[in-house]
C-alpha positions, 0 to 999 in steps of 0.5 A, spaced: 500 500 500 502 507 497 503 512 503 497 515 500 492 510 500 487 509 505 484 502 509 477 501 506 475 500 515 479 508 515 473 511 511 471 517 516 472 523 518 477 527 521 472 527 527 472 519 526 465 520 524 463 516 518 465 520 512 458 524 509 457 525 501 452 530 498 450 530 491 443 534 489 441 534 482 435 536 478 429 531 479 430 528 473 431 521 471 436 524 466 441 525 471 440 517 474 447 515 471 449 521 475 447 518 482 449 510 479 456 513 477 457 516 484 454 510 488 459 505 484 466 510 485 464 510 493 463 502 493 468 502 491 472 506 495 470 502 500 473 495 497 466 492 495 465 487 490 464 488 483 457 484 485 457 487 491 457 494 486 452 492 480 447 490 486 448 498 490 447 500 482 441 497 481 438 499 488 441 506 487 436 506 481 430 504 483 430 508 490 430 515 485 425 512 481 421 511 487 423 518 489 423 521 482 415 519 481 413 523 487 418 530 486 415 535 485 417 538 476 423 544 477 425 541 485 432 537 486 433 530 488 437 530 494 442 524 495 446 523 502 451 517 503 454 515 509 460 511 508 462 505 514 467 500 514 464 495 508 456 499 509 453 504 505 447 507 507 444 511 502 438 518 503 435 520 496 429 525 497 426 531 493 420 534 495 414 533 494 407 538 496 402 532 495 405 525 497 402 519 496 403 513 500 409 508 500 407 503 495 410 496 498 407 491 493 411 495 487 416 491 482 421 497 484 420 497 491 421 488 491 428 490 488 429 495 492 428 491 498 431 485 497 438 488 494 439 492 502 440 490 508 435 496 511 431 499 507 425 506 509 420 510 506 420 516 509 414 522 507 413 529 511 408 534 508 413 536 503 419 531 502 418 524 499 425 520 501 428 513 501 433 511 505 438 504 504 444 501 507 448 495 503 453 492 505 459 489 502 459 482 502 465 481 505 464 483 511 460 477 512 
């Protein structure tokens, strides 16, 4: 290992909190490859497998799918991770003025589901949100 690297179980800040990322996009399924593109990179920065990787990407997709078809048009698609030593736990959320109740029998949420470890849906008056966490399966 080079003086620069950093151990996977090393990822915090300097608090020696979990490191945090923040991505916001326009709420808009064109900008999904974004959101799977920066997922990827920080699995892989905690040494998650390519499996391990593929399956985040996927769960990624669908939780801003779930989120993307309650958004409110021109609003911004909040994403938050939290990077732990071979965890991700991921926060995608926009507002939403209206809402609807969690759909748990739908395709995409069965999917979702099954790819975390721990997966929410969580809605306020203004903000639909879903939280995940993966974990590397190494860590098994």
């Amino acid at each position: 290992m080079s003086e620069t690297s950093v151990p996977a179980a090393e990822h915090s800040a300097p608090t020696g909190e979990p490191a945090e990322v923040e991505l916001r996009l326009p709420a808009d399924g064109a900008y999904a490859s974004v959101l799977r593109t920066l997922t990827a990179g920080l699995a892989a920065r905690l040494d998650f497998t390519m499996d391990d990787i593929e399956d985040l990407r996927i769960a990624v997709s669908e939780a801003a799918a779930i989120v993307l078809d309650e958004a409110d048009p021109g609003t911004v698609l909040d994403c938050v991770f939290r990077l732990e030593p071979a965890s991700l736990g991921i926060s995608v959320s926009a507002t939403s003025s209206a809402p609807s109740e969690p759909d748990y029998e739908s395709f995409g949420w069965q999917v979702l589901a099954t790819l975390a470890a721990e997966a929410s849906i969580d809605t306020t008056a203004d903000t639909y949100a879903v939280r995940l966490t993966v974990r590397s399966s190494l860590a098994s």
